[in-house]
N, CA, C and O of each residue as an XYZ file, in Angstrom:
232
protein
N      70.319     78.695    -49.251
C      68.925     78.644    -48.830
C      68.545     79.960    -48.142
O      67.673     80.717    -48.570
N      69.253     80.160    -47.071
C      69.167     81.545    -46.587
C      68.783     83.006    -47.538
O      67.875     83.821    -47.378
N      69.952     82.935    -48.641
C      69.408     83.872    -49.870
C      68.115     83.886    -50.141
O      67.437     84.891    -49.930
N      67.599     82.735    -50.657
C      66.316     82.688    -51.399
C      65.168     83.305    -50.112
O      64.129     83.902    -50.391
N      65.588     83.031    -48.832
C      64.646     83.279    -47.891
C      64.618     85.424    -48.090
O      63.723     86.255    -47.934
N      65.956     85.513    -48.450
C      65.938     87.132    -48.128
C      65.539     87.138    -49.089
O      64.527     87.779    -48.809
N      65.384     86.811    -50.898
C      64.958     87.382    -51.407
C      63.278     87.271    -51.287
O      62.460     88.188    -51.217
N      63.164     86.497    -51.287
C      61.632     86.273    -51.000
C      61.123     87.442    -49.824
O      60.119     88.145    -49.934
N      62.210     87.448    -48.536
C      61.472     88.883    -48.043
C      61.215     89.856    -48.829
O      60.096     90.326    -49.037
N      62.362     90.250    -49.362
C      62.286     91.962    -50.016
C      61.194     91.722    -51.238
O      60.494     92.652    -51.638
N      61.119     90.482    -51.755
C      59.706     90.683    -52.564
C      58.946     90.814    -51.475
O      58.762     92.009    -51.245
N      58.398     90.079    -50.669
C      57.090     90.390    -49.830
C      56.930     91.828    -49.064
O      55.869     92.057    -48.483
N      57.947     92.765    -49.063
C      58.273     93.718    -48.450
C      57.968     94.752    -49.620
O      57.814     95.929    -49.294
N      57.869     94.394    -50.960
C      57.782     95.426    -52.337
C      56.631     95.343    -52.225
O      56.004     96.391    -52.069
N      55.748     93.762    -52.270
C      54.786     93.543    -52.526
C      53.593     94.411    -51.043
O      52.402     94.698    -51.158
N      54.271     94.562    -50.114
C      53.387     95.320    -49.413
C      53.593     96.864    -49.755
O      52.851     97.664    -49.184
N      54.265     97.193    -50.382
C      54.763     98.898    -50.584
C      53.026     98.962    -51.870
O      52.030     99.679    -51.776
N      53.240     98.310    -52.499
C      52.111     98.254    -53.743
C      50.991     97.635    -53.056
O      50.374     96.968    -53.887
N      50.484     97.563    -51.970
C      49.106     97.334    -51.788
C      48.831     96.008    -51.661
O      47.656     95.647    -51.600
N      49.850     95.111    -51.603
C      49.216     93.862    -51.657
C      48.412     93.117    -52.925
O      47.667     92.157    -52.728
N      48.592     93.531    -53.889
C      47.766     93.544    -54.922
C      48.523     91.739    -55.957
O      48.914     90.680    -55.467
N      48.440     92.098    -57.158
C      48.403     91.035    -57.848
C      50.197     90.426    -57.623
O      50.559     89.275    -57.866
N      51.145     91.616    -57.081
C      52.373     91.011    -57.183
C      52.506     90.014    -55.847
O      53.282     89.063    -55.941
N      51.797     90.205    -54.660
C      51.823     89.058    -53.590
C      51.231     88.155    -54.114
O      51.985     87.191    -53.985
N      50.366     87.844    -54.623
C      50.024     86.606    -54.978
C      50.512     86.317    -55.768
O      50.137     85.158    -55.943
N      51.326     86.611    -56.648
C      52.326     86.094    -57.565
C      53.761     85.583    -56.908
O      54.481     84.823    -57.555
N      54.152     86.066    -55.527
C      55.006     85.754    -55.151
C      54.908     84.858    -54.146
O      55.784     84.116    -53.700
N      53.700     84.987    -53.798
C      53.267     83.733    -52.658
C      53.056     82.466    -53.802
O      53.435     81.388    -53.345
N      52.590     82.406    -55.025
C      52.323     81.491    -56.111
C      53.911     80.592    -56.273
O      53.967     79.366    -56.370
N      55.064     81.473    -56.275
C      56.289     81.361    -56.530
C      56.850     80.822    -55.102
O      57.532     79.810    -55.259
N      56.749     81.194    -53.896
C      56.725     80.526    -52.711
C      56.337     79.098    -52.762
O      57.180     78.202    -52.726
N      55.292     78.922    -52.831
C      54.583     77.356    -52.884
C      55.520     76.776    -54.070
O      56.307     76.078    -53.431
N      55.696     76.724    -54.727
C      56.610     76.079    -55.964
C      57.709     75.736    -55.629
O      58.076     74.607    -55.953
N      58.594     76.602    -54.869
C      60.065     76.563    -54.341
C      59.796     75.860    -52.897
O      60.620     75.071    -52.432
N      58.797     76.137    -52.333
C      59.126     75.008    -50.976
C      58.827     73.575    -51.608
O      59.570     72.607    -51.444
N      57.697     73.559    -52.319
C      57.434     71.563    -52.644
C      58.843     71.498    -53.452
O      59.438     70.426    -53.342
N      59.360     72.344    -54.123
C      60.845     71.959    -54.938
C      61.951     71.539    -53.489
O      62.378     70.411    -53.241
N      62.100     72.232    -53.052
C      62.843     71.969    -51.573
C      62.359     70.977    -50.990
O      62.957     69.903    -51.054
N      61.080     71.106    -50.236
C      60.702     69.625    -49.693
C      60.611     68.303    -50.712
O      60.119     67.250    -50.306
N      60.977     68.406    -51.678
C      61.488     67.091    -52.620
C      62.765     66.558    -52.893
O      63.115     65.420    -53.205
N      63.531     67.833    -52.675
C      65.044     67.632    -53.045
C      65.416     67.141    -51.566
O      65.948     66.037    -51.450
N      65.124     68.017    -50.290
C      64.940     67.480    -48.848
C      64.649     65.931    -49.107
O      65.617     65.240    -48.787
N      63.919     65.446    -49.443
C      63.739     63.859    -48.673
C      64.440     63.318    -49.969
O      64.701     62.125    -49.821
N      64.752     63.708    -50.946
C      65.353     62.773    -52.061
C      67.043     62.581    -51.657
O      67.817     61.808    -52.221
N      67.383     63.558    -50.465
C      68.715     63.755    -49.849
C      68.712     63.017    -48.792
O      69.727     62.321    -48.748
N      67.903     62.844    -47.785
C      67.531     61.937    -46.999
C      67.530     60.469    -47.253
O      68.044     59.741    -46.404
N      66.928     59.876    -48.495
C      66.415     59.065    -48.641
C      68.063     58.442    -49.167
O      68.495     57.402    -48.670
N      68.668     59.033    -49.955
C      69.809     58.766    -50.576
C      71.359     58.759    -49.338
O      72.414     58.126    -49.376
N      70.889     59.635    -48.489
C      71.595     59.460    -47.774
C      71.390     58.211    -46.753
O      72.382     57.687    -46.246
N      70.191     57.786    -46.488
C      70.209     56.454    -45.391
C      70.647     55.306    -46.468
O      71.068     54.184    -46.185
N      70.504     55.700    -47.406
C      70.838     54.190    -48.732
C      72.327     54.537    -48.706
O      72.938     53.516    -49.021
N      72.834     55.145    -48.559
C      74.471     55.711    -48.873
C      75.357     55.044    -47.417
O      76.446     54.530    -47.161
N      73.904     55.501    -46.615
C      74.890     54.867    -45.398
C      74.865     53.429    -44.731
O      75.651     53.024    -43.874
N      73.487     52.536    -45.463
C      73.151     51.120    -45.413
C      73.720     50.333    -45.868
O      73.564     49.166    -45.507
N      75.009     50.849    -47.292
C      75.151     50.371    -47.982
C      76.891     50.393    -47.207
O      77.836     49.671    -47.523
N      76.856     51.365    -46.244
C      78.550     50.940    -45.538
C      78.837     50.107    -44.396
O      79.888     49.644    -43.952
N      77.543     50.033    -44.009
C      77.610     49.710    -42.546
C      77.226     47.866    -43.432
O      76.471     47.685    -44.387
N      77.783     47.144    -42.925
C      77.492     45.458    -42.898
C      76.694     44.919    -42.579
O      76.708     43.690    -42.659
């Protein structure tokens, strides 16, 4: 997770070398995609995990 965070800097860090122009919003476009992907896999891990652990306890 950490990775994806650095790469996502050094894009946002290119994307300011070029003006801010069409490649930030392409990478902020790509941002939003990968967090709702994360915040889905997040609670689908959650959710599986309280069922994982309901299912030990008696």
């Amino acid at each position: 997770m950490l990775e994806w965070a650095v790469v996502f800097f050094v894009v946002a860090i290119i994307a300011a070398v070029f003006g801010f122009g069409g490649i930030a919003s392409a990478a902020a476009g790509i941002a939003k995609i990968l967090f709702f992907i994360f915040l889905v896999l997040f609670l689908i891990a959650i959710i599986s995990g309280l069922a994982g652990a309901a299912a030990v306890i008696p």
